[in-house]
KOLDOMAR-468501 format. One record per residue (C-alpha): residue number from 1; residue in three letters; x, y, z. Coordinates in steps of 0.05 Angstrom, whole numbers, plus 5000, padded with zeros to 4 digits. Example, Ala and Ser with C-alpha at 12.3 -4.5 7.8 and 13.67 -1.06 7.14 Angstrom:
% residues 2
(marnu 1 ALA (5246 4910 5156)),
(marnu 2 SER (5273 4979 5143)),
//
This chain:
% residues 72
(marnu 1 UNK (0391 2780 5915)),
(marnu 2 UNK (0331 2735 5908)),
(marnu 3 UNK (0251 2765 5894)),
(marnu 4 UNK (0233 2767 5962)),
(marnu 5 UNK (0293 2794 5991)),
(marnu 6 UNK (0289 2856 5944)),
(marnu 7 UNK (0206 2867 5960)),
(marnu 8 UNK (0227 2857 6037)),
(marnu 9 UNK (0277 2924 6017)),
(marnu 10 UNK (0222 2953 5991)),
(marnu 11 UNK (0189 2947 6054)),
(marnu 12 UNK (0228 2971 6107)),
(marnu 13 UNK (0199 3051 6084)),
(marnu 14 UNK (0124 3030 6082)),
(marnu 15 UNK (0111 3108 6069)),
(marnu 16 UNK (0147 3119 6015)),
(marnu 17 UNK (0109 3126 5950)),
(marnu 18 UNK (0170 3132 5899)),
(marnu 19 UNK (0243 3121 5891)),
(marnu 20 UNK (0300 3158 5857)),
(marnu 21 UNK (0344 3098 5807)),
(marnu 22 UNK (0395 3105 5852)),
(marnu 23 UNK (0362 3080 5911)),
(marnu 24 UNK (0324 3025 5883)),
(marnu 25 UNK (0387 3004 5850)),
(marnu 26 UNK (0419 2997 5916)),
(marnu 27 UNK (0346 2965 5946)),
(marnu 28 UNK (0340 2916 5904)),
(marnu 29 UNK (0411 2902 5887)),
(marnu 30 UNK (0426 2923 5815)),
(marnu 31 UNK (0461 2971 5775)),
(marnu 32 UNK (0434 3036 5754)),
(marnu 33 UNK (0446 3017 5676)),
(marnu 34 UNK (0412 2954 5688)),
(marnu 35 UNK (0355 2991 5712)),
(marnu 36 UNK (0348 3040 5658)),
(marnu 37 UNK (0355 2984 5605)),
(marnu 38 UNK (0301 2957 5642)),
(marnu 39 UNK (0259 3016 5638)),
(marnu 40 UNK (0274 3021 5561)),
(marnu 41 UNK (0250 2958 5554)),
(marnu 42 UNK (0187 2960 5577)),
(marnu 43 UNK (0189 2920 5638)),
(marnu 44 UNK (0195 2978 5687)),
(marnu 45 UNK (0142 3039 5696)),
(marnu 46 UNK (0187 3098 5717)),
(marnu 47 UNK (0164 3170 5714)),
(marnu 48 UNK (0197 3236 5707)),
(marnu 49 UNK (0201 3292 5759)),
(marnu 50 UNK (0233 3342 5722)),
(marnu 51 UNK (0302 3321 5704)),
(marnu 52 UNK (0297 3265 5758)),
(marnu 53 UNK (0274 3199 5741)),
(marnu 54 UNK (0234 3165 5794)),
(marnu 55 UNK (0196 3090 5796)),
(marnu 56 UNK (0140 3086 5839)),
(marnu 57 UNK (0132 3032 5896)),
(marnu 58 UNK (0084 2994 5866)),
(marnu 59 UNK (0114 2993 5798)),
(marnu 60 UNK (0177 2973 5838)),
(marnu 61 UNK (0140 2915 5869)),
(marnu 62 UNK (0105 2897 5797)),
(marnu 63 UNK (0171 2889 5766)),
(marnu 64 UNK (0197 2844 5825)),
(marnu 65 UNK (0139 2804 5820)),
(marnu 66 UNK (0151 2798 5748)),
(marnu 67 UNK (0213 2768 5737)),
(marnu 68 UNK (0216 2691 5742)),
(marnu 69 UNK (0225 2644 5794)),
(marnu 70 UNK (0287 2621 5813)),
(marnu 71 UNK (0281 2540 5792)),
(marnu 72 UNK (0309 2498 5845)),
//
């Protein structure tokens, strides 16, 4: 899935303020271990609610917006 197919995801719930791995795993088109690796990492803000570990929107978007450009 390319960077602006995965923010146009992202989109389609302009209301919602946070998502659960599992859903922006399937938004943006990756695995949940890639996502926690991710997290670990540094490159992705999540939070904790609870036991649940949620990313909010815009950290969602600054990651997108982070990774590289695709070179033609």
């Amino acid at each position: 899935m390319q960077k602006a197919d995965a923010t146009a995801a992202l989109a389609t719930e302009p209301g919602r303020l946070a998502y659960p791995i599992d859903d922006l795993a399937n938004a943006i088109g990756i695995g949940r271990s890639k996502l926690y690796a991710e997290i670990r990492a540094g490159k992705l803000k999540a939070k904790k609610l609870g036991t649940r570990t949620i990313v909010t929107t815009p950290a969602a978007r600054d990651y997108l917006d982070a990774l590289p450009d695709l070179a033609a």
